[in-house]
N, CA, C and O of each residue as an XYZ file, in Angstrom:
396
protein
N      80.719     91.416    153.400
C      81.828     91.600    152.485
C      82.547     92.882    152.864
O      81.796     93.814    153.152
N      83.763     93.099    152.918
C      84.373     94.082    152.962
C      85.264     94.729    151.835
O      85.938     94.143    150.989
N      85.106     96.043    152.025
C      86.081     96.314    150.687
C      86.761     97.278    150.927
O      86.430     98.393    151.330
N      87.858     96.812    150.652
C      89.233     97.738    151.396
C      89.493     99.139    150.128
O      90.180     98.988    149.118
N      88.950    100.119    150.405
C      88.716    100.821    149.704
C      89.788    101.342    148.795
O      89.768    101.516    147.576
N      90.883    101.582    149.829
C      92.574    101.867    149.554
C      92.960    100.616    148.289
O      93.513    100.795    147.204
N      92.498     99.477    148.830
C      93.277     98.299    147.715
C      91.884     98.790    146.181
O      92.085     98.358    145.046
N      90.958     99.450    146.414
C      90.128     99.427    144.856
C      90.918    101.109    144.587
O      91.160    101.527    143.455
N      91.110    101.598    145.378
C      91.477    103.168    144.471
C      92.973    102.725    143.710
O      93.341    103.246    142.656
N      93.646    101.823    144.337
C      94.754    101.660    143.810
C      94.733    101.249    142.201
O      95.323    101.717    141.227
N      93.590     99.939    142.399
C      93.343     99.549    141.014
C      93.079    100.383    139.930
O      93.618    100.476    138.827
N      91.782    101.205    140.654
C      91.487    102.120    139.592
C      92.422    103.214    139.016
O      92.334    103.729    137.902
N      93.400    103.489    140.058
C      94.337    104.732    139.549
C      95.518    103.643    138.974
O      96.545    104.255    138.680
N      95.572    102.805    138.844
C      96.534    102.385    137.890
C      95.729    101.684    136.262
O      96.391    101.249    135.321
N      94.419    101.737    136.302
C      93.543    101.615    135.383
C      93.780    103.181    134.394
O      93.822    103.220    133.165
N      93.899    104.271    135.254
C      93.567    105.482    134.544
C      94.837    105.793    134.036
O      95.055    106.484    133.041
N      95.838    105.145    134.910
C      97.306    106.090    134.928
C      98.135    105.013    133.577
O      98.951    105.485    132.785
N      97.809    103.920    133.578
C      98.119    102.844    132.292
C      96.922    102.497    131.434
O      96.661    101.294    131.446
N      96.265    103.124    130.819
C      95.118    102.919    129.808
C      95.349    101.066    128.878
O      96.194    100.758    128.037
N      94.512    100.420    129.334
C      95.005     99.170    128.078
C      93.783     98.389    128.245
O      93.512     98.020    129.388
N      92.984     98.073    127.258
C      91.744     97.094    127.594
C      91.845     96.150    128.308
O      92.650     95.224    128.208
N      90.812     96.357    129.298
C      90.420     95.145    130.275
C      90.061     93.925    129.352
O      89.370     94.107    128.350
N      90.611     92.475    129.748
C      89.512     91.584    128.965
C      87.951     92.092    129.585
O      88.071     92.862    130.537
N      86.735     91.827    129.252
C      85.479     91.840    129.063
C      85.336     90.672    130.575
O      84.610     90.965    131.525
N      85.946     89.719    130.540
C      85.534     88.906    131.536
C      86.574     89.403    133.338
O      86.438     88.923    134.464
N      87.132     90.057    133.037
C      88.057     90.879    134.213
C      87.355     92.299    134.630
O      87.483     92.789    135.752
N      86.633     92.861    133.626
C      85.978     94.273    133.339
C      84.899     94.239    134.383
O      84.646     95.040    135.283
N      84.043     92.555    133.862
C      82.661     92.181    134.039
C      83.147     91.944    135.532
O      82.807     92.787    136.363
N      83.747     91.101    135.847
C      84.708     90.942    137.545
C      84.733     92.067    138.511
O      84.527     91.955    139.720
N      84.941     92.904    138.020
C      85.399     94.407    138.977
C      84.187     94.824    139.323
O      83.890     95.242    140.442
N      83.175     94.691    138.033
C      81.880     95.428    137.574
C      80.900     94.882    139.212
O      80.444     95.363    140.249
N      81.052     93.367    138.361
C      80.168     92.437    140.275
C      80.822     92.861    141.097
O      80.134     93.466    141.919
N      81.640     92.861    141.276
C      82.540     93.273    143.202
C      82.534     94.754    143.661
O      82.694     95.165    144.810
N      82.301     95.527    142.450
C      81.365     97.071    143.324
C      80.353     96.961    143.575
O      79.937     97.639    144.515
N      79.341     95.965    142.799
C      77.800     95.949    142.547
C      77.561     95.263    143.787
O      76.511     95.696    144.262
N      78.131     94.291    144.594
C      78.083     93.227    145.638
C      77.507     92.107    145.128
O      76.908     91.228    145.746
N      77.725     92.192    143.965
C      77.362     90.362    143.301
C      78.009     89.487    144.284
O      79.227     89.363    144.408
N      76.903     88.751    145.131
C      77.668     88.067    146.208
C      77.728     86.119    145.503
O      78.211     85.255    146.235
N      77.338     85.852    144.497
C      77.359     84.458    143.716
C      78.733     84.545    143.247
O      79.274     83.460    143.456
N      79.397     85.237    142.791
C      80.094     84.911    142.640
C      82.162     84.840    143.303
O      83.251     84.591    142.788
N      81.722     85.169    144.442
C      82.211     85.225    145.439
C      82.308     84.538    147.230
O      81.328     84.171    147.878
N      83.506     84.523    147.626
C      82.859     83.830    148.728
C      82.994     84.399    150.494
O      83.836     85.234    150.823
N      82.460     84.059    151.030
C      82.336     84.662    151.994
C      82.853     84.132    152.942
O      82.750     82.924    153.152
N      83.750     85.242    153.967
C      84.695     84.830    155.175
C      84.304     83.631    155.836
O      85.093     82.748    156.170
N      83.202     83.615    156.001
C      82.506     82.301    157.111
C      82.846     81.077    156.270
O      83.193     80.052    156.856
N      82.774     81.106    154.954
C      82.384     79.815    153.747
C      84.281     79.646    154.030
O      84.804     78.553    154.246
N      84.892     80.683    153.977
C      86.266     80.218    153.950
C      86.983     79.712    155.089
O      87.607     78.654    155.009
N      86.932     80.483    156.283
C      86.954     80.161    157.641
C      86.475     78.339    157.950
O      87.020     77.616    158.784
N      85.608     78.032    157.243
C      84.663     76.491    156.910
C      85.245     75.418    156.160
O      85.139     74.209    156.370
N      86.070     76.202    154.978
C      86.916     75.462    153.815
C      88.200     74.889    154.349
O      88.618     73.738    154.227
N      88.781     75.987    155.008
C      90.039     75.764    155.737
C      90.013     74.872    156.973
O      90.926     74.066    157.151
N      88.826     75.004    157.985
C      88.753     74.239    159.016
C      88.695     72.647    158.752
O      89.167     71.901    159.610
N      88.262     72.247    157.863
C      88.178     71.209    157.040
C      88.824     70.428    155.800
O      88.372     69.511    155.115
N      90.184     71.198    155.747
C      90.799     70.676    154.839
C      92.599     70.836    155.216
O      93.602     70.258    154.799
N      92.341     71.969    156.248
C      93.760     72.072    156.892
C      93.880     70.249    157.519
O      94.732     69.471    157.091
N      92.984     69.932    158.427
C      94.078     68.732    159.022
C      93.971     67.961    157.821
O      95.071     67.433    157.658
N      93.083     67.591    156.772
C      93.965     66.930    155.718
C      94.811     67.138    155.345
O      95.710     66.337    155.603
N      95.107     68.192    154.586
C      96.598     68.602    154.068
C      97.612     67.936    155.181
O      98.496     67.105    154.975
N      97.198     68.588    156.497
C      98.846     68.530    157.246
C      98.462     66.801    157.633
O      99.167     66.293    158.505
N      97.542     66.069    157.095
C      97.787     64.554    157.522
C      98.456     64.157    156.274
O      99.281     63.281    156.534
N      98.438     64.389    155.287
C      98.899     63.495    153.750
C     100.448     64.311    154.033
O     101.498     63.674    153.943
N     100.434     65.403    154.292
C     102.129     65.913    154.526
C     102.681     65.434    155.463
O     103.869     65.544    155.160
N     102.604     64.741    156.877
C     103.239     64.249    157.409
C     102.928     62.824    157.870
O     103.193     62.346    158.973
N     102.097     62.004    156.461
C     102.736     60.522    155.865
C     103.040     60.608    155.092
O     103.457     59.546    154.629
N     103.163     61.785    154.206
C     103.839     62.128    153.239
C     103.165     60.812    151.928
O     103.684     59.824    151.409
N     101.957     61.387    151.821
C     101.420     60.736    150.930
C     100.829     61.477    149.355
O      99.966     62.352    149.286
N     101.470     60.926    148.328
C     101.134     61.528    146.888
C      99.815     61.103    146.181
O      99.097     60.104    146.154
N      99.842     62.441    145.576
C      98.322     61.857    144.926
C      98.612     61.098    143.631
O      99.541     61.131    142.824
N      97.148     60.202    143.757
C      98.114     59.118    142.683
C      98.516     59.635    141.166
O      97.768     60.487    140.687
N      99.331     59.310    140.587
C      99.104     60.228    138.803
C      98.645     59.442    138.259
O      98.690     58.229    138.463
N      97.981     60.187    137.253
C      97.274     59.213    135.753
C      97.436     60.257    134.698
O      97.288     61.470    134.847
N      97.791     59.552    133.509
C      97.933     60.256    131.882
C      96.784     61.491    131.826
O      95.824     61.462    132.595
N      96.915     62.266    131.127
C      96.452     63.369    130.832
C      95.448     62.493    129.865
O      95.742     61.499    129.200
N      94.142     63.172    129.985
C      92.859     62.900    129.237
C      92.542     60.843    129.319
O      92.286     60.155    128.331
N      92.652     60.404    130.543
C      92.649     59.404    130.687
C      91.533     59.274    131.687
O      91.416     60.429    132.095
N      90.556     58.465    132.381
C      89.694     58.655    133.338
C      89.772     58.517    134.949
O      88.989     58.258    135.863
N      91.194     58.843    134.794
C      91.522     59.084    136.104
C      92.634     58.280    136.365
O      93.372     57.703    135.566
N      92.674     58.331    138.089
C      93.806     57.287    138.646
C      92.982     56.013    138.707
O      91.772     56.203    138.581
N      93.435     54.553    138.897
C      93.058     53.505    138.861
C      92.834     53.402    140.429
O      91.941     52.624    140.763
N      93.460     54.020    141.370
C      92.312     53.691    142.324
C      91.339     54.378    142.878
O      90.907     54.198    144.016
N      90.953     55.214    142.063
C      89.343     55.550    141.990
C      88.377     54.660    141.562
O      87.246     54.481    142.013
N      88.755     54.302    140.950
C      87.718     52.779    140.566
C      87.630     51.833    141.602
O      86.574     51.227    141.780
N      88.714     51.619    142.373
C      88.883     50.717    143.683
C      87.866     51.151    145.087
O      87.387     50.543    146.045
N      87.864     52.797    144.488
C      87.381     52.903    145.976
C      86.101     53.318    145.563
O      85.344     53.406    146.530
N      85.487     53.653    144.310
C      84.004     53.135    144.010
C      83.896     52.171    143.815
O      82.681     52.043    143.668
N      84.527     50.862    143.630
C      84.193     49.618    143.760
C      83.590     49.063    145.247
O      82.642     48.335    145.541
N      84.657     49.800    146.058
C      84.642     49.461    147.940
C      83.018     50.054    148.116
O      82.175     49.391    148.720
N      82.710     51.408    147.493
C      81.194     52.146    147.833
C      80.272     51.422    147.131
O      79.095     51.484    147.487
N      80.629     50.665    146.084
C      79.059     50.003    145.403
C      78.744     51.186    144.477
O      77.574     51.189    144.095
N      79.654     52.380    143.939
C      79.496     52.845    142.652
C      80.221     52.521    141.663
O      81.087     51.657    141.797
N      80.003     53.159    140.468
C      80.873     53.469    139.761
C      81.363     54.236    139.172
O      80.604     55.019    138.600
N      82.831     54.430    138.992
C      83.708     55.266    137.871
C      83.495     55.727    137.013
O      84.505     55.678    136.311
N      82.434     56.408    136.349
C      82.549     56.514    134.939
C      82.325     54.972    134.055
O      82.090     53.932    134.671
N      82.424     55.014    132.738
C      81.600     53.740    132.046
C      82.860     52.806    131.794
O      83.509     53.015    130.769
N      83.212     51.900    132.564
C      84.534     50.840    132.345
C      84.507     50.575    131.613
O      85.634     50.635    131.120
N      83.376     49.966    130.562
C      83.286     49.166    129.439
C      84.726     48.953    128.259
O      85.182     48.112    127.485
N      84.927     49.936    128.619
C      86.081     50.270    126.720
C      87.274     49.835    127.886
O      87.832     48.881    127.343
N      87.796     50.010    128.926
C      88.977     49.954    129.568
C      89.142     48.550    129.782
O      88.317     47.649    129.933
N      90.643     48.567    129.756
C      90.980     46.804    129.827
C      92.372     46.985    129.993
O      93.113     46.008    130.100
């Protein structure tokens, strides 16, 4: 992990120089990332890994220019998720009530 020391003095001197409560869960944040709480954080290699693996997706759905499907808010998804756990021999969540 590296920590760019210049980017934490900054924080802190604008912590001292504007006084205003931290939320508790932003406080607790700063608190792990001096301490080297490494759980909750991720590491160059893990990202370097994320990106190698998701860049040529992205740039394949952007140049067929393909959308992700929409479905209603608080609904169990898009309908062809069910299609393509149907294709795997799982299932979706409990169909029963849907019709």
């Amino acid at each position: 992990m590296h920590l760019f020391l210049s980017n934490f003095n900054v924080i802190i001197y604008n912590l001292r120089r504007y006084p205003r409560e931290i939320p508790d869960a932003y406080e607790r944040l700063l608190l792990d990332a001096v301490e080297g709480e490494r759980r909750l954080f991720i590491r160059s290699d893990e990202l370097d890994a994320a990106w190698a693996l998701f860049t040529p997706l992205l740039k394949e759905l952007e140049e067929k220019k393909i959308a992700p499907e929409l479905y209603p808010y608080g609904s169990r998804g898009p309908v062809g998720a069910h299609y393509l756990a149907a294709k795997h021999k799982v299932r979706w969540g409990d169909l029963a009530g849907d019709e």
